[in-house]
N, C-alpha and C positions, 0 to 999 in steps of 0.2 A: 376940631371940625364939628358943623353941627349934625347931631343924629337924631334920628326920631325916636324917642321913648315911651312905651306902655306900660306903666305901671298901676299893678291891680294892687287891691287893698288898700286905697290911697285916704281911705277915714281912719284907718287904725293908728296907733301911736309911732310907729315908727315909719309908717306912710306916710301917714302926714307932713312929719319932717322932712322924707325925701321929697315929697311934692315941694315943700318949702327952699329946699334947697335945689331942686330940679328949675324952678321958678329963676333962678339967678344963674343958671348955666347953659343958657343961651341955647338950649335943646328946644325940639316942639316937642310937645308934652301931651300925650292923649293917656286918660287918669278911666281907668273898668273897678266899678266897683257895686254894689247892691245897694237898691236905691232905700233909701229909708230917711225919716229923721235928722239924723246926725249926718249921713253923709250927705244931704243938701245943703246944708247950712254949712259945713266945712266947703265944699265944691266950688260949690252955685259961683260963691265971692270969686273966683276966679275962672268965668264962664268967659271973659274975652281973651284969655290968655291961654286955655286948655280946651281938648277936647274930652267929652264926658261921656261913657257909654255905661248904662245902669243893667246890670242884670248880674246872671249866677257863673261864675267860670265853668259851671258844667254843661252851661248851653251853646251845645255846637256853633248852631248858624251867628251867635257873636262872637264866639273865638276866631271861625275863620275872619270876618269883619274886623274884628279887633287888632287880629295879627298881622293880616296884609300890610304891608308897606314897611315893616316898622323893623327897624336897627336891632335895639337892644329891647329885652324885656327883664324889669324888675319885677319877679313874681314874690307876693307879699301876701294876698291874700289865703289867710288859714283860718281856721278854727281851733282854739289855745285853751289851756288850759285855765281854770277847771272843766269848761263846758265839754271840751276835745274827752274827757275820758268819760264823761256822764253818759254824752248822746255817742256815743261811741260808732254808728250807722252814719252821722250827721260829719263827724269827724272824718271819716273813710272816704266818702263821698266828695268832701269839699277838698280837704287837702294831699288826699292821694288823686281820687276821678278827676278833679279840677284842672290839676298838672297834667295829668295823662292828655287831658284834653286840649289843652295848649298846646301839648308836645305833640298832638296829633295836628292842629291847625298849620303846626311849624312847617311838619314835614310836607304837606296838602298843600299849603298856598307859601310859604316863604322860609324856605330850609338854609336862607343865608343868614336868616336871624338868629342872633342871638339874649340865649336865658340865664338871667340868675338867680338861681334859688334860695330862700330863706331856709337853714335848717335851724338845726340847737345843738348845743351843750350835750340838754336831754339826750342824745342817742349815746353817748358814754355810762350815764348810768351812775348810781352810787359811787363818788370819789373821794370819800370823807378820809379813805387811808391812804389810796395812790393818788395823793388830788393833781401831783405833776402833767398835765393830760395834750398830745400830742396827736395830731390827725391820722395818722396810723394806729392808736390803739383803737382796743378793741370794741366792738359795740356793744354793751350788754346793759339793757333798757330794765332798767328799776320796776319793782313790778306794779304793775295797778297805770303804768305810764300810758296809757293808749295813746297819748300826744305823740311820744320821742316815736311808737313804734310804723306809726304813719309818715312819719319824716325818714326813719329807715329804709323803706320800702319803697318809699318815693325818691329818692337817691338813688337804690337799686335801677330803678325803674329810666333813670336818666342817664347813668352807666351806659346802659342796655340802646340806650335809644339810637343812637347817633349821630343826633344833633349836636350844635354847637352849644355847650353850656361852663358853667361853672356852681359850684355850691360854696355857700357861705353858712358855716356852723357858730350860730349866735352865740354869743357868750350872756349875761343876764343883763338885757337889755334894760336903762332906768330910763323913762318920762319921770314926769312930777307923780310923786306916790298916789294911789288908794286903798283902801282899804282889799285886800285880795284872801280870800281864805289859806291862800298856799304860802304865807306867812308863817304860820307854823308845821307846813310840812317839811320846812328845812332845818336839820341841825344846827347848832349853838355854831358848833366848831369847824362847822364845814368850810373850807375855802372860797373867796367871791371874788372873782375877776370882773368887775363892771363895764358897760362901755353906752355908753349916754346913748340916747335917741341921736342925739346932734351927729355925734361921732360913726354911729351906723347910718344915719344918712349919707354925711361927707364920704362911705366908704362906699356905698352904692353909687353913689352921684359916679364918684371918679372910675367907678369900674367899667362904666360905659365906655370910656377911653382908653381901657388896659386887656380887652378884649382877646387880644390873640396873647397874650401873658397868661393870661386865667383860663383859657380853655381848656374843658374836661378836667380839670382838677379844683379840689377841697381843697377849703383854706379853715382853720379856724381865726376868727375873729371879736378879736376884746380889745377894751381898751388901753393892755399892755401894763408894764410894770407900774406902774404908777396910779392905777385904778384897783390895784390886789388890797385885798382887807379880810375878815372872817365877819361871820354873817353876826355874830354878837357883837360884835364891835360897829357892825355899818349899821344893825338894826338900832342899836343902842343909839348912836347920833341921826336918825330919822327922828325915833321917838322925840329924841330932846330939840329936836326942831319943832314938831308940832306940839311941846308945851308937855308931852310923856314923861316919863320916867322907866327904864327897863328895869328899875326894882320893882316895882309893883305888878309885873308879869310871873308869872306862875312857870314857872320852868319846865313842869311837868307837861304843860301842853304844846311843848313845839316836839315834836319827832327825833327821835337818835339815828335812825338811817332811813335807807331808800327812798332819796332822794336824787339830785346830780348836782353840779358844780363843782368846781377848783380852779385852777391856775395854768391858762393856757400858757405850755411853755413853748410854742413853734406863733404866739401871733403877731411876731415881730415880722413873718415873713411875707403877710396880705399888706401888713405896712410897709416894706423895704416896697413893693411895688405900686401904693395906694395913698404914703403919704397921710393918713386918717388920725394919727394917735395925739392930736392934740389936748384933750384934757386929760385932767387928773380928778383925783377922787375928790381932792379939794375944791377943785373947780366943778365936781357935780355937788357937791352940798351948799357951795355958795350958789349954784341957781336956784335949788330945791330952797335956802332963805328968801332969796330976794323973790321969789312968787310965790310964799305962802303967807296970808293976808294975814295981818296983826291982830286982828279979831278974834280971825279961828285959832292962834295960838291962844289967845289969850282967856277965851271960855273954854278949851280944851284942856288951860292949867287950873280951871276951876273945878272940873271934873274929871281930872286924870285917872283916880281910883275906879271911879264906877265904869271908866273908858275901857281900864286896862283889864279888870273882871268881865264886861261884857263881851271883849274882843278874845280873851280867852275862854271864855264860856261856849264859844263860836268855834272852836280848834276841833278839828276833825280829829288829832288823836288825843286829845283831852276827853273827846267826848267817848272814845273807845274804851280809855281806862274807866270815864267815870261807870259805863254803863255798862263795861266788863264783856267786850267786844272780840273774842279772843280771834279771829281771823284778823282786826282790824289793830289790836295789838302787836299780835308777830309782826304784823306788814312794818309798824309804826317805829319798834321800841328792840333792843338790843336784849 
């Protein structure tokens, strides 16, 4: 049946997809997102097909505008890490006030709507020893996380509410890589349950359908058994995609704890109702090949050394040890 969908954050990485895939599911489509740059040029291209409202999810008088009429809402837009724990104010505001804010337009102008929220992993917390992780345990947010602890709260806060919703607890979302500082704030050994951009679109897309299924209740979501690997193992075949080498990484600059991830063992149950778990981890390295241009591998094998020292040079607890950081070590190192 067709429904009408609002999805905000629709220039971010995993927006975008759902837009892409929102595009082919015969939904109408009205896309709230903050007008800049990037999101006109992602947008604009599909100004005959969508409707486009630019502004801040904290501003009232477009939420109520935004939300009227509308079926299902995929709430997407956050503020992520690393920037989520730096601007810490900026963080609080968007991804907790933002929601609130919605949640407040829901119950004002259309309390038959329904929301699905983006959560994380992150609200679980350091898993490096119980990495087995199921949506009843417990929450306990890694410290320095300001990201996971806005996402906590913000679930609290939809608990509470009484609208109709559901949450979806990300597992480690992959698009095509970039460079990210929070590359070495994960353990060698940590457990990684992946699940592609593509694959959390397909799961959003179809949740719009499964609506009294998912109501008021957590799902966590990954891409299931056949996406599981450790993060030295999935790191090591990124590198060697773009022409890397993981010998030439300094070991000492990635983190031994307090971080989050592992191995969702309940995310077979968002699929037994959603259908989403088609790829494999093999099937995300062969896209991450086939769209990474021959060039950049090929001047990135010319400069691997000096790649792999500057990008370590760059580690937040590399630079702790180097510079004898002692709050920044506890946090970092065992």
């Amino acid at each position: 049946m067709k429904k009408r969908i609002l999805l905000t954050g629709a220039s971010g990485n995993v927006g975008y997809q759902t837009l892409q895939t929102l595009l082919n599911s015969g939904h109408e489509i009205t896309v709230w997102d903050l007008f800049g740059k990037k999101s006109k040029k992602l947008l604009e291209r599909y100004k005959d097909k969508i409707k486009i409202i630019y502004g801040s999810v904290n501003d009232a008088a477009i939420a109520d505008e935004a939300v009227k009429n509308q079926d299902v809402i995929i709430h997407l837009a956050a503020i992520i890490p690393p920037l989520a724990d730096k601007k810490q104010e900026l963080a609080k505001k968007v991804n907790y006030g933002g929601t609130e804010n919605i949640v407040r337009a829901i119950k004002e102008k259309n309390p038959s709507c329904f929301l699905i929220f983006s959560s994380s992993i992150s609200v679980y917390g350091d898993r490096t020893e119980n990495f087995w992780i199921n949506v009843g345990d417990p929450l306990n947010i890694s410290e320095g996380d300001y990201y996971a602890l806005t996402k906590v709260v913000t679930e609290k806060m939809l608990e509470e509410s009484g609208i109709n919703y559901t949450v979806f607890r990300f597992s480690a979302i992959m698009g095509l890589p970039h460079t990210d500082p929070l590359m070495f704030h994960m353990p060698l050994d940590t457990k990684l349950e992946i699940a592609s951009s593509r694959t959390t679109a397909l799961a959003l897309v179809k949740a719009c359908d499964h609506t009294e299924e998912l109501n008021k209740k957590t799902f966590n979501l990954g891409g299931g058994e056949g996406c599981r690997t450790d993060y030295k193992s999935f790191l090591s075949e990124m590198l060697q995609i773009y022409g890397l080498n993981f010998k030439h990484f300094d070991k000492k600059a990635f983190a031994e704890k307090n971080f989050h991830c592992g191995y969702y063992e309940d995310s077979h149950l968002l699929n037994d109702i959603l259908d989403f778990q088609h790829e494999t981890l093999e099937d995300y390295y062969a896209y991450v090949r086939a769209n990474t241009p021959k060039f950049v591998r090929f001047f990135t094998m010319i400069a691997a050394r000096p790649v792999a020292y500057f990008l370590c040079k760059s580690s937040e607890p590399y630079i702790a040890r180097k510079k004898n950081i002692k709050p920044e070590i506890v946090r970092y190192f065992r």
